[in-house]
Gaussian input, Z-matrix of N, CA and C with variables (Angstrom, degrees):
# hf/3-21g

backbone

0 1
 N
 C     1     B1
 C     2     B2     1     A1
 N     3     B3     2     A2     1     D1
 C     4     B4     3     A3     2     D2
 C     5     B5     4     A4     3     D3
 N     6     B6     5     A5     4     D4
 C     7     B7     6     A6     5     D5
 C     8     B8     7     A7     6     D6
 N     9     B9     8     A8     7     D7
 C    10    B10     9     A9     8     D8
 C    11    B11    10    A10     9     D9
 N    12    B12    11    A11    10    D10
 C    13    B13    12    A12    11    D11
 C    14    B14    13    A13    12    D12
 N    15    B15    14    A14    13    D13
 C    16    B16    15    A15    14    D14
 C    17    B17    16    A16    15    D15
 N    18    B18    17    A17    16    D16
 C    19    B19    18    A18    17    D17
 C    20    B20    19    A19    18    D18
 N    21    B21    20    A20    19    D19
 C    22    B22    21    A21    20    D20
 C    23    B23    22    A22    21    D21
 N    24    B24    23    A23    22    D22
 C    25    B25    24    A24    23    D23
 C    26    B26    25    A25    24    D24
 N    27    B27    26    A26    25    D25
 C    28    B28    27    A27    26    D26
 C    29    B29    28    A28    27    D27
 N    30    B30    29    A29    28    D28
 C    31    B31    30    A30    29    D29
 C    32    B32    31    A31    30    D30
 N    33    B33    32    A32    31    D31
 C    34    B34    33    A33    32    D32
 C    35    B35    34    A34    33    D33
 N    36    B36    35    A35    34    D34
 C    37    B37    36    A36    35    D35
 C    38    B38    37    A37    36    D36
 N    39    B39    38    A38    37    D37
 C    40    B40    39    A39    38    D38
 C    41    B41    40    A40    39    D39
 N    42    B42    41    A41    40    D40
 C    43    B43    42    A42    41    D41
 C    44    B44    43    A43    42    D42
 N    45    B45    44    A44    43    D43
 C    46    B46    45    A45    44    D44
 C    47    B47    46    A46    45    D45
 N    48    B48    47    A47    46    D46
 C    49    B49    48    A48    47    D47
 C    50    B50    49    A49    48    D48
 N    51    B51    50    A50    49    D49
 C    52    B52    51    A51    50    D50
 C    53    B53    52    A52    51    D51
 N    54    B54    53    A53    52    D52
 C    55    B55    54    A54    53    D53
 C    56    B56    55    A55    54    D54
 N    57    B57    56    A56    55    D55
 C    58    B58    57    A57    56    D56
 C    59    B59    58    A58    57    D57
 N    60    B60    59    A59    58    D58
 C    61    B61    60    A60    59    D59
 C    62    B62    61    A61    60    D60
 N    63    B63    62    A62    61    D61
 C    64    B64    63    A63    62    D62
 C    65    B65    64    A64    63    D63
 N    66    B66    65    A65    64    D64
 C    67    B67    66    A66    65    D65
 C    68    B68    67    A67    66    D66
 N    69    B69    68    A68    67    D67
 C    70    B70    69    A69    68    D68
 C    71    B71    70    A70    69    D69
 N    72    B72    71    A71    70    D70
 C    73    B73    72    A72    71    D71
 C    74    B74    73    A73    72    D72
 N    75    B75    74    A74    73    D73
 C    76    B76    75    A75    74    D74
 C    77    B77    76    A76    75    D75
 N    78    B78    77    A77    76    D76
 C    79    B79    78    A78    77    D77
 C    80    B80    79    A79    78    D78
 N    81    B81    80    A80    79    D79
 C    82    B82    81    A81    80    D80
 C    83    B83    82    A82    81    D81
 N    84    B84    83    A83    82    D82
 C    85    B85    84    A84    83    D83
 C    86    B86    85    A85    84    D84
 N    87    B87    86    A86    85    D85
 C    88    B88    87    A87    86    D86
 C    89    B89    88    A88    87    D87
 N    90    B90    89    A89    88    D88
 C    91    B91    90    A90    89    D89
 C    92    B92    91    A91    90    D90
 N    93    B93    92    A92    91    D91
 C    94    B94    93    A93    92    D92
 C    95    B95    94    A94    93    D93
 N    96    B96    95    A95    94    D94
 C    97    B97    96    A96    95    D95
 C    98    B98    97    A97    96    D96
 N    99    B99    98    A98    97    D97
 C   100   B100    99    A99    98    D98
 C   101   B101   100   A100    99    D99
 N   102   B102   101   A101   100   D100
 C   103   B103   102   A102   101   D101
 C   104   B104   103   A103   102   D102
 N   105   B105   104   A104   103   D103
 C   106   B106   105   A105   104   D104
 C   107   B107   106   A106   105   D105
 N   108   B108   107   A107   106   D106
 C   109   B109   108   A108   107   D107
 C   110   B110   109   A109   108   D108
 N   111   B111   110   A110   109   D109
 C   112   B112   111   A111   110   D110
 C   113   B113   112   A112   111   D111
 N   114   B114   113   A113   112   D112
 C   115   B115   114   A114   113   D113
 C   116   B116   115   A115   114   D114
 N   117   B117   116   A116   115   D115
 C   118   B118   117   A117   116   D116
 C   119   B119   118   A118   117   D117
 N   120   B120   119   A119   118   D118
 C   121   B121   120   A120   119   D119
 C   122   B122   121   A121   120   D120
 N   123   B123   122   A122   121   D121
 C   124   B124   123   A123   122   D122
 C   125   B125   124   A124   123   D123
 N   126   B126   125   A125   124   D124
 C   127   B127   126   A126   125   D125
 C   128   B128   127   A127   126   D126
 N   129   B129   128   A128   127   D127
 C   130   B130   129   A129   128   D128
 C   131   B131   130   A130   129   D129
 N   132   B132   131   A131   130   D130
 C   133   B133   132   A132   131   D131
 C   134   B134   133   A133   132   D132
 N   135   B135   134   A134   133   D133
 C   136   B136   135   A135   134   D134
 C   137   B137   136   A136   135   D135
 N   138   B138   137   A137   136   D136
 C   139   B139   138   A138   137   D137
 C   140   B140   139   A139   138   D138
 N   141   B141   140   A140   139   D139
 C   142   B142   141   A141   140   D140
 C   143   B143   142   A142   141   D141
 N   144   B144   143   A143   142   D142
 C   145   B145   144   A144   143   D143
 C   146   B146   145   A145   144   D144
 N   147   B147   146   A146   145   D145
 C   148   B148   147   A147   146   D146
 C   149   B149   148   A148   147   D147
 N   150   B150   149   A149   148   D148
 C   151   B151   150   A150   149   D149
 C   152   B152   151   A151   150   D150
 N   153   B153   152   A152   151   D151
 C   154   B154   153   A153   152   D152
 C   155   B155   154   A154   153   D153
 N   156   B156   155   A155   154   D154
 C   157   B157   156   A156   155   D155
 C   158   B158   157   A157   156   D156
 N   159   B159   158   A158   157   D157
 C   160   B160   159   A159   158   D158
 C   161   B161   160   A160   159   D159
 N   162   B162   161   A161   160   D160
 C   163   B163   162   A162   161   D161
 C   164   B164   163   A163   162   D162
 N   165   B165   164   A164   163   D163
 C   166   B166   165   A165   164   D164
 C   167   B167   166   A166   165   D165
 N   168   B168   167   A167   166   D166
 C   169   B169   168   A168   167   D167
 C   170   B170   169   A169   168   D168
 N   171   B171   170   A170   169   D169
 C   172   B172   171   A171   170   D170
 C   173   B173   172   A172   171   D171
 N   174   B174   173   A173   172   D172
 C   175   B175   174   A174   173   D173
 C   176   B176   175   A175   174   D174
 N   177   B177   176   A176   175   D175
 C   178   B178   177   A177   176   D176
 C   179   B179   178   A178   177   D177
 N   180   B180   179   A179   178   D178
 C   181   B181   180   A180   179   D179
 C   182   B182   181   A181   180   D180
 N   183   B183   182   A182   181   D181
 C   184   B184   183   A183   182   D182
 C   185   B185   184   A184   183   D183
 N   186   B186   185   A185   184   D184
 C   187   B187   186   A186   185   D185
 C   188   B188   187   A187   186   D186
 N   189   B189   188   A188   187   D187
 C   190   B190   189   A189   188   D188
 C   191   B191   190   A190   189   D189
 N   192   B192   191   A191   190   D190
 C   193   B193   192   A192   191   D191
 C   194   B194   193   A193   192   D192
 N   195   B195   194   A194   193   D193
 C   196   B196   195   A195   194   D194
 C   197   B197   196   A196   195   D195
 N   198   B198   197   A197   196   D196
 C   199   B199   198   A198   197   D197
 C   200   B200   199   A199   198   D198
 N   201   B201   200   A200   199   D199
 C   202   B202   201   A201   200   D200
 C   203   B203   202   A202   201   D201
 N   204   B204   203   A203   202   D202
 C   205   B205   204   A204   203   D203
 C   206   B206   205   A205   204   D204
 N   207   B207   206   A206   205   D205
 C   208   B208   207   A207   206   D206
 C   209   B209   208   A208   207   D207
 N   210   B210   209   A209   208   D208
 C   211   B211   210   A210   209   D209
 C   212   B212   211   A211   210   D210
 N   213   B213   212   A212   211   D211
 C   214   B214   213   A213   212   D212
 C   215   B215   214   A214   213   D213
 N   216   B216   215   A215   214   D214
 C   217   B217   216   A216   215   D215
 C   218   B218   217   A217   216   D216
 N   219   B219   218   A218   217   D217
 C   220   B220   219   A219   218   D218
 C   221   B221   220   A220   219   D219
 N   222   B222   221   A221   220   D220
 C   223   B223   222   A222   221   D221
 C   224   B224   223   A223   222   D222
 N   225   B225   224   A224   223   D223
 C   226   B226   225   A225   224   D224
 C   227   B227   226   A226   225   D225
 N   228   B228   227   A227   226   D226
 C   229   B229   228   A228   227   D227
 C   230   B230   229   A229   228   D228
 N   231   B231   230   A230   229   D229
 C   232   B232   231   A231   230   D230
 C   233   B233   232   A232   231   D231
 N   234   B234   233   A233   232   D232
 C   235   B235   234   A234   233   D233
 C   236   B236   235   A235   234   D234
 N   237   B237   236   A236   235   D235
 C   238   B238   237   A237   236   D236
 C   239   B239   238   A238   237   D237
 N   240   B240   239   A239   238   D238
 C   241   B241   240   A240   239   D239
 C   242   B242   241   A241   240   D240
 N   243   B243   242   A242   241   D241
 C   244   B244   243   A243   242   D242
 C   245   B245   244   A244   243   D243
 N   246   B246   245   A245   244   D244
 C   247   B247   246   A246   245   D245
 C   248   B248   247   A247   246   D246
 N   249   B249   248   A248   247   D247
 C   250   B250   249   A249   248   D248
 C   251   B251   250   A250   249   D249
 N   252   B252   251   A251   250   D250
 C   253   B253   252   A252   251   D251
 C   254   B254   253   A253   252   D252
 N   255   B255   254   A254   253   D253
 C   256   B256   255   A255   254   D254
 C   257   B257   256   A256   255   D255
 N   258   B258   257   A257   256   D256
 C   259   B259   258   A258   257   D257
 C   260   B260   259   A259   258   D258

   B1=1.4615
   B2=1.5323
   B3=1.7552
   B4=1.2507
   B5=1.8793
   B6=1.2219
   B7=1.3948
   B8=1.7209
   B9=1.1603
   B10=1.6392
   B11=1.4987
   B12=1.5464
   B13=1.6904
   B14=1.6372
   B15=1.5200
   B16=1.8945
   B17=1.3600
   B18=0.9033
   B19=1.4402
   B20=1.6016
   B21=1.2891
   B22=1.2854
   B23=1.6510
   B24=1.4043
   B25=1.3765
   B26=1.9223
   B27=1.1504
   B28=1.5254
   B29=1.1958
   B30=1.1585
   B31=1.7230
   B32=1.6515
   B33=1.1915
   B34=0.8910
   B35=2.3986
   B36=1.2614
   B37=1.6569
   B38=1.1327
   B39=1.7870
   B40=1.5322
   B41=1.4835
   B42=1.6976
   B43=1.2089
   B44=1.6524
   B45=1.1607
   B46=1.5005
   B47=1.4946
   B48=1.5900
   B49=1.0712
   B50=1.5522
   B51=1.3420
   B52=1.5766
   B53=1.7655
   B54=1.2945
   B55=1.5442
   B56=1.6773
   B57=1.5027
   B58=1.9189
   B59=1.0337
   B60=1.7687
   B61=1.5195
   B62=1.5047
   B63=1.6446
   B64=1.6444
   B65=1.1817
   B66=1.2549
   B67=1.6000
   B68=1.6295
   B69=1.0740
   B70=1.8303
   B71=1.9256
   B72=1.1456
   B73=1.1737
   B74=2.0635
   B75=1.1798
   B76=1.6296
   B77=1.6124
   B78=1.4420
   B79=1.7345
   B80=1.3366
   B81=1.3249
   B82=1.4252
   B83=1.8270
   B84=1.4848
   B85=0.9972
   B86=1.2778
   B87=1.4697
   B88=1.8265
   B89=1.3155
   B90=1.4962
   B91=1.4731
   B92=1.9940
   B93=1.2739
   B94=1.5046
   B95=1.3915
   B96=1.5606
   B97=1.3542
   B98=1.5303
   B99=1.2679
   B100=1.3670
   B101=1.5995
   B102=0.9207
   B103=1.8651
   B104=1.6623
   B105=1.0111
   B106=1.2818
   B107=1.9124
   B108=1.2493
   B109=1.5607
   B110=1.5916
   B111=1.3895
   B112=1.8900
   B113=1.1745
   B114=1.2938
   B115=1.8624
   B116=1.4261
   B117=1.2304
   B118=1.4012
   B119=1.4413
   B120=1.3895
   B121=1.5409
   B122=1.2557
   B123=1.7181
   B124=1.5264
   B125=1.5292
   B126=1.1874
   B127=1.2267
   B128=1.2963
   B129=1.5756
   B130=1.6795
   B131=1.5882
   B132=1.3630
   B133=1.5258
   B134=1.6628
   B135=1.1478
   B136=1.7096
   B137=1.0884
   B138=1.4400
   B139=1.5711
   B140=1.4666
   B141=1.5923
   B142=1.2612
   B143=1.4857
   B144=1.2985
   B145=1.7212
   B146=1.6538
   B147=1.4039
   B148=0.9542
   B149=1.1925
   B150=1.2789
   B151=1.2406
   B152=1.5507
   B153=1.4367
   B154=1.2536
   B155=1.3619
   B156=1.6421
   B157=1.6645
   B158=1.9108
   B159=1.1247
   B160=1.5771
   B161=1.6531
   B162=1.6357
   B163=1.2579
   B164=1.6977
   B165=1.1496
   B166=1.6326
   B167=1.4174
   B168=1.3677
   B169=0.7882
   B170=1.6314
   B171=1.3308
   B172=1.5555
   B173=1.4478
   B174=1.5197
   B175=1.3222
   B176=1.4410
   B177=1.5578
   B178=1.6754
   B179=1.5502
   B180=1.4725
   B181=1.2614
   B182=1.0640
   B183=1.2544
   B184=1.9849
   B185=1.8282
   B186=1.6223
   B187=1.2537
   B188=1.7700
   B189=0.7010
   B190=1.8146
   B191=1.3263
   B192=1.3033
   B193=1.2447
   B194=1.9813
   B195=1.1118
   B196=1.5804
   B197=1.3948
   B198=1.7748
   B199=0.9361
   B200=1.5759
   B201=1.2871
   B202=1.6588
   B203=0.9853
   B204=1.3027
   B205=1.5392
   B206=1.7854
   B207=1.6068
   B208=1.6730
   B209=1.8554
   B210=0.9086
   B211=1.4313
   B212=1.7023
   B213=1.3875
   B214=1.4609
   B215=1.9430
   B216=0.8513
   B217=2.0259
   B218=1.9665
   B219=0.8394
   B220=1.5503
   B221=1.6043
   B222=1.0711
   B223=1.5551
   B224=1.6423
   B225=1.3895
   B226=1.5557
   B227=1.6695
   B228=1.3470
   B229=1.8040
   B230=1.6856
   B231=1.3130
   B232=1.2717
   B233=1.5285
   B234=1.3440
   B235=1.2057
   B236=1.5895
   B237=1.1233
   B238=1.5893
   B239=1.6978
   B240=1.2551
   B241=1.8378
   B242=1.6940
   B243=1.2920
   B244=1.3625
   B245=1.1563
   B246=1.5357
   B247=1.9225
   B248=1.7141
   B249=1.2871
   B250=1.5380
   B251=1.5936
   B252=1.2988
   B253=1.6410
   B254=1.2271
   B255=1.1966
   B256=1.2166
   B257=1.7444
   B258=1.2885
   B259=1.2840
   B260=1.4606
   A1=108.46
   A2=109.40
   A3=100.28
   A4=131.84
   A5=106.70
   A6=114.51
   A7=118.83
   A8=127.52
   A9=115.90
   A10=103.33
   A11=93.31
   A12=105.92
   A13=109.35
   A14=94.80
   A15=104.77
   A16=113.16
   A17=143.47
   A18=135.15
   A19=135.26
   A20=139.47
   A21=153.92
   A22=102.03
   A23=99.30
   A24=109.29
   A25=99.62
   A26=116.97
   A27=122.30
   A28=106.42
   A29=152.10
   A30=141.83
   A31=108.98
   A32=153.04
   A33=139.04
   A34=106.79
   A35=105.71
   A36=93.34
   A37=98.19
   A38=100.67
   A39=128.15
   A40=97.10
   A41=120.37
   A42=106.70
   A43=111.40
   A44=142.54
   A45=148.91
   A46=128.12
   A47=110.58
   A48=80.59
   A49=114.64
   A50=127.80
   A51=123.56
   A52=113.58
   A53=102.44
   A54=98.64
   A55=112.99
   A56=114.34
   A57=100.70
   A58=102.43
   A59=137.97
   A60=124.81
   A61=118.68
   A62=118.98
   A63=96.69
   A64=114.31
   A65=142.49
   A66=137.71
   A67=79.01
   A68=114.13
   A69=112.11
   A70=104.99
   A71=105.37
   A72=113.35
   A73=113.69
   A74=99.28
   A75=96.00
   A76=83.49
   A77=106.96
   A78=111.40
   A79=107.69
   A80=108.88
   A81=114.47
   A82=103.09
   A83=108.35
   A84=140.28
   A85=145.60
   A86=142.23
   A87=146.52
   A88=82.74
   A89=131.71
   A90=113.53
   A91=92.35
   A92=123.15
   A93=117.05
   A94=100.79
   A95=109.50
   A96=123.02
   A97=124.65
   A98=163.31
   A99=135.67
   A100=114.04
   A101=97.36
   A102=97.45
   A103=86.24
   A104=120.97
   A105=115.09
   A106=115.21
   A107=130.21
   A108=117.36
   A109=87.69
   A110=116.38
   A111=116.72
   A112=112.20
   A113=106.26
   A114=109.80
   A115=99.55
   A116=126.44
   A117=141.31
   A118=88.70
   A119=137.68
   A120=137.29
   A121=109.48
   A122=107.63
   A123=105.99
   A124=131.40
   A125=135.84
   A126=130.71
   A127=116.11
   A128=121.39
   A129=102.13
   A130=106.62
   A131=138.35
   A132=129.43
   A133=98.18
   A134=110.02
   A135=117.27
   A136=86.07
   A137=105.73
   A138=121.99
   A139=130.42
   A140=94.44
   A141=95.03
   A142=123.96
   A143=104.11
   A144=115.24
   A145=113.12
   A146=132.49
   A147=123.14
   A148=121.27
   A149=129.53
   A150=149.43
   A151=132.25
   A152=139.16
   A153=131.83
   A154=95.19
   A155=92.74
   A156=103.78
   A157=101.97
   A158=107.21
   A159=119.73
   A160=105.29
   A161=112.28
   A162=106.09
   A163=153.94
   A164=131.82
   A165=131.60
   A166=114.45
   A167=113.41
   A168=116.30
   A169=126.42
   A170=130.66
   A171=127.55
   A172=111.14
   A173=110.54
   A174=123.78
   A175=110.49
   A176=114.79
   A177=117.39
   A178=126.25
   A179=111.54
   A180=94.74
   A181=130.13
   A182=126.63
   A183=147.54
   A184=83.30
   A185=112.17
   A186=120.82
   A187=119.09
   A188=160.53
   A189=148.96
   A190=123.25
   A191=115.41
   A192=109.14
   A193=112.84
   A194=139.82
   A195=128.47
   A196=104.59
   A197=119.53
   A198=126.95
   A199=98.65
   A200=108.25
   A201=115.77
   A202=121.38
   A203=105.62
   A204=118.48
   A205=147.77
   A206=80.65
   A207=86.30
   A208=108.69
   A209=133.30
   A210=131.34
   A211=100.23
   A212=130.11
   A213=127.20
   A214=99.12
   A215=105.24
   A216=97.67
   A217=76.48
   A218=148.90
   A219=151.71
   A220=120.67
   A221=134.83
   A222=150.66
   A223=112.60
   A224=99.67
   A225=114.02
   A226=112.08
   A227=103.64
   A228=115.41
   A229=93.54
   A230=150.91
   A231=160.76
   A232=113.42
   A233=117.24
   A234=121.93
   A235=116.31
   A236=114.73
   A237=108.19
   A238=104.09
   A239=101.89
   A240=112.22
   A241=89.66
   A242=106.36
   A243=138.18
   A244=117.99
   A245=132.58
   A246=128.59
   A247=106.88
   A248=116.98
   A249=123.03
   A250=91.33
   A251=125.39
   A252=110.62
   A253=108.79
   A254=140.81
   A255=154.61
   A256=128.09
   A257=90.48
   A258=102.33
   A259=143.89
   D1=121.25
   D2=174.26
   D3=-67.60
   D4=137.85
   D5=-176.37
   D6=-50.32
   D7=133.91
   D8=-170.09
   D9=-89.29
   D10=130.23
   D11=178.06
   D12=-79.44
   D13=118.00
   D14=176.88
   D15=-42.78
   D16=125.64
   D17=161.12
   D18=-42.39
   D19=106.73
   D20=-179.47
   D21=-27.29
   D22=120.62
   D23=-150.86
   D24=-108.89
   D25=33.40
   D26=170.14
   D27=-104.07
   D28=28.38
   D29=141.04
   D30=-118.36
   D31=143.31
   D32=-167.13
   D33=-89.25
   D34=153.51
   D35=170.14
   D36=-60.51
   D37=178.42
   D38=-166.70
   D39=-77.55
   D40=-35.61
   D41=-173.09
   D42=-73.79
   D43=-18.57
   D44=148.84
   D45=-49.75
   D46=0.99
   D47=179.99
   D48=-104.80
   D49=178.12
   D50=-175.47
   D51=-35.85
   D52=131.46
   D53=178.70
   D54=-49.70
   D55=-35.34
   D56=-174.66
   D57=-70.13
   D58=-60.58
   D59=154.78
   D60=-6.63
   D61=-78.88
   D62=-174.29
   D63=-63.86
   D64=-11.32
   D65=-157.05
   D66=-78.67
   D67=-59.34
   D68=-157.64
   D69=-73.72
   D70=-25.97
   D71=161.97
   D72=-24.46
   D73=136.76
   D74=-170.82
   D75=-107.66
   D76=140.22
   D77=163.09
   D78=-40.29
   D79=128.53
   D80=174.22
   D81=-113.06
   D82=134.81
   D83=161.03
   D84=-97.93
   D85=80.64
   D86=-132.70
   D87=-113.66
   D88=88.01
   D89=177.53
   D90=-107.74
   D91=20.71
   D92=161.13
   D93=-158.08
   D94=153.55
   D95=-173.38
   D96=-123.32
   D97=71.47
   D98=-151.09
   D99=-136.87
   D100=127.27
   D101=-153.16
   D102=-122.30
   D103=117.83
   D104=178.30
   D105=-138.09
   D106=172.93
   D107=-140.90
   D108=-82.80
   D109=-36.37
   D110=170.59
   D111=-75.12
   D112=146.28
   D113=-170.82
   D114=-82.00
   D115=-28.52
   D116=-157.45
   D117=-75.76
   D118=-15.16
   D119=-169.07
   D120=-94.28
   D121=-38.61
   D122=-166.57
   D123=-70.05
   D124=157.53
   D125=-166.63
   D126=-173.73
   D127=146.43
   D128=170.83
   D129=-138.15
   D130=155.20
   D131=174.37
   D132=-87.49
   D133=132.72
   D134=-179.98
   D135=-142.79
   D136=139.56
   D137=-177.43
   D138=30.78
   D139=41.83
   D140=-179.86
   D141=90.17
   D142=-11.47
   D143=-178.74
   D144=-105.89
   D145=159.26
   D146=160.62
   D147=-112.54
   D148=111.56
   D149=177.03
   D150=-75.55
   D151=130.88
   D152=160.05
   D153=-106.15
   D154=-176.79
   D155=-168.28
   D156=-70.56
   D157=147.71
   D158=172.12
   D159=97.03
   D160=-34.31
   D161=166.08
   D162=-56.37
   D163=146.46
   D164=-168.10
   D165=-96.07
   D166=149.07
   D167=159.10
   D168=-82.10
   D169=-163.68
   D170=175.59
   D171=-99.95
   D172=-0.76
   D173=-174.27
   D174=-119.16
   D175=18.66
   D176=-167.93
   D177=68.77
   D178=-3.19
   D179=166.99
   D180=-106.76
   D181=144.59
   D182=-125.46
   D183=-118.20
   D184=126.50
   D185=143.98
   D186=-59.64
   D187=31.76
   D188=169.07
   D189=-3.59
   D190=-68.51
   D191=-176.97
   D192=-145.19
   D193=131.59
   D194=175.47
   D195=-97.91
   D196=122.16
   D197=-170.32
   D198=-100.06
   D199=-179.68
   D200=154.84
   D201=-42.56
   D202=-67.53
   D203=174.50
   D204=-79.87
   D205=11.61
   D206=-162.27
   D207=157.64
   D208=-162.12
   D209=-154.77
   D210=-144.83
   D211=143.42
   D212=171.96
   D213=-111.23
   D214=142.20
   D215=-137.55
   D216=-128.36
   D217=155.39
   D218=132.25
   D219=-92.25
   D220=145.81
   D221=174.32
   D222=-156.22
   D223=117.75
   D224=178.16
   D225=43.45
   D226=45.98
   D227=160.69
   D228=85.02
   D229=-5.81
   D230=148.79
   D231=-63.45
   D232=112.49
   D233=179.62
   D234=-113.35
   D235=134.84
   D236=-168.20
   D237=-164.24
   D238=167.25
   D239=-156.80
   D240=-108.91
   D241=140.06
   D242=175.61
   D243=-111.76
   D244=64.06
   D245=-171.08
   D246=-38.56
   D247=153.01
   D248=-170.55
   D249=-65.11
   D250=-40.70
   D251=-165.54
   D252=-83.43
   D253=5.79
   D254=178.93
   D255=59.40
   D256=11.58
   D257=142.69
   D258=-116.20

């Protein structure tokens, strides 16, 4: 069984970021995940939307990048990683 790769630790999680940031923070919801070896593949449904990388949500938050493990998500110039299980 392959060993699980830690997640790339240059954006901080959602729970790190400044408390006024999460207050305005909109519930986020990762109900799909797909990380695939072409970027042009990857994608995740957040809040109901389906997103590729560079794309918005209706609530301002910016897909960035889909990792293995999870998504690097932006809100109000704050960029930070969201793991697929959501914790």
């Amino acid at each position: 069984m392959p060993t699980p790769v830690p997640p790339k630790l240059d954006v901080p999680f959602y729970y790190e970021l400044p408390f006024s940031v999460r207050k305005a923070l909109p519930t986020l919801r990762l109900s799909m995940h797909v990380f695939a070896g072409d970027p042009a593949q990857r994608f995740v449904v957040l809040n109901d939307s389906r997103l590729a990388e560079g794309d918005k949500t209706s609530d301002e938050v910016t897909l960035r990048e889909v990792r293995r493990d999870g998504a690097v998500l932006e809100f109000q110039g704050q960029r930070f990683f969201y793991p697929r299980d959501g914790q």
